[in-house]
C-alpha positions as CSV (number, residue, x, y, z in Angstrom):
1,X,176.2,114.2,124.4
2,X,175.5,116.5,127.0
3,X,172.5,116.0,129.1
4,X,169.3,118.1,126.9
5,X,167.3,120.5,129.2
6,X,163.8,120.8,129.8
7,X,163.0,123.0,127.0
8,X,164.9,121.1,124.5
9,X,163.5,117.4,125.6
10,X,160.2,118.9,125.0
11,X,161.3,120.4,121.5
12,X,162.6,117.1,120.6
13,X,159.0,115.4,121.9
14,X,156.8,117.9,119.6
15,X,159.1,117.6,116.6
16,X,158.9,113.7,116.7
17,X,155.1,113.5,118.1
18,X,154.4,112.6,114.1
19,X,156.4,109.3,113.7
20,X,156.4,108.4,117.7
21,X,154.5,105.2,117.3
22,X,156.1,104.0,114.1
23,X,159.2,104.8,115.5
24,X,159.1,102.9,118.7
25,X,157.4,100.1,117.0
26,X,160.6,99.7,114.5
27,X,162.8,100.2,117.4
28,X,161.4,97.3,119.1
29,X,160.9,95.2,116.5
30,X,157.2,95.3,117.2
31,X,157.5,94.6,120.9
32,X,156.5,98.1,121.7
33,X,152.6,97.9,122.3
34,X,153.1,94.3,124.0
35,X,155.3,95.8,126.8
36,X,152.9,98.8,126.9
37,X,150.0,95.8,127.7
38,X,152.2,94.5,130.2
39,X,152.3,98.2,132.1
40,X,148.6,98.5,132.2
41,X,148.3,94.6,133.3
42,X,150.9,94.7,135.9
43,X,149.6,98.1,137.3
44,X,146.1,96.5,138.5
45,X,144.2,99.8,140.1
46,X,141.0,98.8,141.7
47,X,137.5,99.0,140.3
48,X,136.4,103.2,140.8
49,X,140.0,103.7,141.2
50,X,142.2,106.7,139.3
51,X,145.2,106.0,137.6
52,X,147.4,108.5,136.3
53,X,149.8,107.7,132.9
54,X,153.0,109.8,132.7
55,X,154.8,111.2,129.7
56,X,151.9,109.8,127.9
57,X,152.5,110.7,124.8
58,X,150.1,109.4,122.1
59,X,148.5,107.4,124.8
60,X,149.4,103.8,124.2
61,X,149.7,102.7,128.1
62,X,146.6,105.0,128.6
63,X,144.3,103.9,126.1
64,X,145.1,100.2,127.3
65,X,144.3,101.0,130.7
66,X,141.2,102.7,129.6
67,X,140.1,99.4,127.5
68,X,141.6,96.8,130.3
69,X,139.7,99.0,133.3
70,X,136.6,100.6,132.3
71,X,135.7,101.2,136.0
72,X,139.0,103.1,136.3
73,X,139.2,107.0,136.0
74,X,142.1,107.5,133.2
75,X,144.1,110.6,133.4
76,X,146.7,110.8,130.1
77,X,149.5,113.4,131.4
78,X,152.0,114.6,128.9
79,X,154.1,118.4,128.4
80,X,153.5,118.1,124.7
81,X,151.0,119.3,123.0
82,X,151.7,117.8,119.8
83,X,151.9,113.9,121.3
84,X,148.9,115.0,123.1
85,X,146.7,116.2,119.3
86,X,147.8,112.6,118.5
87,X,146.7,110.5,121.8
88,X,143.2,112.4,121.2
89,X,143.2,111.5,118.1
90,X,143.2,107.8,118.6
91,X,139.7,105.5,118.7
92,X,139.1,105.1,122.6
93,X,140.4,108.5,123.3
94,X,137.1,109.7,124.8
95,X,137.4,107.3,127.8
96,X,140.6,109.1,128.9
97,X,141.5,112.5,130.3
98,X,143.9,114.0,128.9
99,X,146.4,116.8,130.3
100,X,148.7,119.0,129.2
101,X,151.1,119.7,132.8
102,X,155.1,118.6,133.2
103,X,155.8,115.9,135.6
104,X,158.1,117.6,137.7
105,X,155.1,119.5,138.8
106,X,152.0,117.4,138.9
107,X,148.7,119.6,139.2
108,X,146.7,116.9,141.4
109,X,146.1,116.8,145.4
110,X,148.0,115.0,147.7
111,X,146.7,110.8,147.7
112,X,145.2,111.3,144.3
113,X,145.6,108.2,142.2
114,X,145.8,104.8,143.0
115,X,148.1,103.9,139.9
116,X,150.8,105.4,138.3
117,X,151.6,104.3,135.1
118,X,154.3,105.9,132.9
119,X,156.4,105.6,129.4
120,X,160.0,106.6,128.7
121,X,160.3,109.5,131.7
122,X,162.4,109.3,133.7
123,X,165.5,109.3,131.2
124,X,164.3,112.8,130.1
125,X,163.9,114.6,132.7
126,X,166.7,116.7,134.7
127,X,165.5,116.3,138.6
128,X,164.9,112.7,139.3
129,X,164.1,112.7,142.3
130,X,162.0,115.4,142.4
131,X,160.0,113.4,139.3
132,X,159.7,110.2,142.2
133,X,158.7,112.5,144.5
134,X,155.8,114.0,143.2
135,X,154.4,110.7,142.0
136,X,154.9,109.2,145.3
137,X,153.1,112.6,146.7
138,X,150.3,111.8,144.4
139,X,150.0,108.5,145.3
140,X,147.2,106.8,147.4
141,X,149.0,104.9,150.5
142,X,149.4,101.1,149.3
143,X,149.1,102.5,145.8
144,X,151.6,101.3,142.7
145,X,153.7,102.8,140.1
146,X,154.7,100.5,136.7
147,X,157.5,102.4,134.8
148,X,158.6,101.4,131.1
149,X,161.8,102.5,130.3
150,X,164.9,102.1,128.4
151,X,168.3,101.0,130.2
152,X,172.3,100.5,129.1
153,X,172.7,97.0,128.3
154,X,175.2,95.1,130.3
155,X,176.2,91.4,130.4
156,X,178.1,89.0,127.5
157,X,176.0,91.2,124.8
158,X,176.3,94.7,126.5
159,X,179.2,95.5,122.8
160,X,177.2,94.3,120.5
161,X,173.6,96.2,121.5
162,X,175.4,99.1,122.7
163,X,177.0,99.7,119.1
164,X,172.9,99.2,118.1
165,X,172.2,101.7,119.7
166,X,174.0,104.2,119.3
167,X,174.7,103.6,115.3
168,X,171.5,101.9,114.6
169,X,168.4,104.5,116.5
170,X,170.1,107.9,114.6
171,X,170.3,105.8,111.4
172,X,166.5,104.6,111.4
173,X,165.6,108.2,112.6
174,X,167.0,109.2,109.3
175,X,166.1,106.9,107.1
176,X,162.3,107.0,108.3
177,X,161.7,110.6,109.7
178,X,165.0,112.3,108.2
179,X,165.5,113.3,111.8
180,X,168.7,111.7,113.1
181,X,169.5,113.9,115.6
182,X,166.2,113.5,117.6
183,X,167.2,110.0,117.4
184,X,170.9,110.7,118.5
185,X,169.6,112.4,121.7
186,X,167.4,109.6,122.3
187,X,170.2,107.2,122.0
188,X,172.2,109.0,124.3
189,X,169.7,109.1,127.3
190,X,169.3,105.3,127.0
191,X,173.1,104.8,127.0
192,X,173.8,107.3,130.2
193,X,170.8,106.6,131.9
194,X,170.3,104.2,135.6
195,X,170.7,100.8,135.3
196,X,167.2,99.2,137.1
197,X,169.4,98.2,140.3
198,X,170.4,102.2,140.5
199,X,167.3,102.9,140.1
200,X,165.6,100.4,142.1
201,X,167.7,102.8,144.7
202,X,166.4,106.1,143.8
203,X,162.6,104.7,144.2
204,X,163.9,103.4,147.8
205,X,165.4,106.3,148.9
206,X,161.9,108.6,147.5
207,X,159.8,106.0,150.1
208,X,158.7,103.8,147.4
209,X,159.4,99.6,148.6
210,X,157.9,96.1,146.9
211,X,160.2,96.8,143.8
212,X,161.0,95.0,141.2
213,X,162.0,94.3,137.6
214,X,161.8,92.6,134.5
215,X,164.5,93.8,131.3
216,X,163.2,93.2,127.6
217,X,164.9,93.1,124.4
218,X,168.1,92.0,125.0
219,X,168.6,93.9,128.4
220,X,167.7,97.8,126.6
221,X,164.5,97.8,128.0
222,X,162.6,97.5,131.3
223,X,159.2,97.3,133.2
224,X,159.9,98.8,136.8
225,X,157.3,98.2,139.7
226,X,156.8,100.1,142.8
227,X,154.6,100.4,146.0
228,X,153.8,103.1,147.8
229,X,153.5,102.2,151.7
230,X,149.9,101.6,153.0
């Protein structure tokens, strides 16, 4: 599949903004709203600090953040306005900010946020590096960025969870959202997107340093982090 553009990720994002959450907690086999814990833990801003959460769709990472730091400025940043309806939906959503701006153009100052968290990005968009770039632009100096996002497997079980994914995610987007080919896209940008040591090089090369990585589940998944220089 070819690589989606802009305006069809988003379509994709507003059609699916209904069945997000059950989705990714299927998907995941419940593991989803532990890793998203694990972003908001590992992302430590400092007491009257700002963080800003990324492609936050119905706000998991940014409600967390809220409820982990309640001395911390929240700012929930997604181009949907559908996964956004839902995210302000949610109890806790009062304690967040929540705006509607694409992350290849971030409405904030230079050195505006001392965290950046963010959800299942950077797969979707088409300029990478112009993505890193902003956020390190946004970035405090000495501030961090915690990334969740899917990679290709690899290693002695890269067949077997490579044919999961891409027979498995369109068949459960059918079967619970009659929407395989939402899923099919979605299953495609995992497959074809960076493995963490390609990525690890993009961050590098956009001035980010201090990084490193964990994979989850089998090697399909994976919790980035990122410094900015002080």
């Amino acid at each position: 599949m070819a690589r989606a553009s802009t305006s069809q990720v988003h379509g994709i994002f507003e059609k699916i903004a209904g069945y997000y959450d059950r989705m990714n907690f299927l998907m995941t086999l419940g593991r989803h709203g532990r890793w998203c814990r694990e972003v908001a833990d590992r992302v430590a801003p400092p007491r009257g600090g700002k963080l800003l959460d990324l492609a936050t769709g119905t706000g998991v990472i940014a409600l967390e953040a809220a409820r982990r730091y309640p001395a911390v400025s929240v700012t929930g940043l997604d181009f949907s306005q559908e996964m956004l309806r839902r995210a302000r939906s949610k109890p806790g959503a009062d304690a967040v900010r929540w705006q509607h701006a694409n992350a290849t153009c971030l409405p904030f100052a230079d050195a505006s946020f001392d965290a950046i968290t963010e959800g299942y990005l950077l797969r979707n968009v088409e300029d990478l590096d112009r993505v890193l770039r902003e956020q390190h632009r946004v970035l405090k100096p000495g501030g961090r960025l915690v990334i969740l996002e899917t990679c290709p497997p690899s290693g002695p079980v890269k067949p077997l969870m490579a044919w999961g994914i891409r027979v498995l995610v369109p068949a459960v987007g059918q079967l619970v959202a009659c929407d395989r080919s939402s899923y099919a896209y979605l299953e495609s940008s995992t497959r074809h997107f960076h493995s963490p040591q390609s990525l690890a090089e993009v961050l590098r090369r956009t001035g980010f340093q201090d990084i490193g990585w964990h994979k989850k589940f089998f090697g399909t998944n994976v919790i980035m982090w990122a410094a900015k220089a002080p």
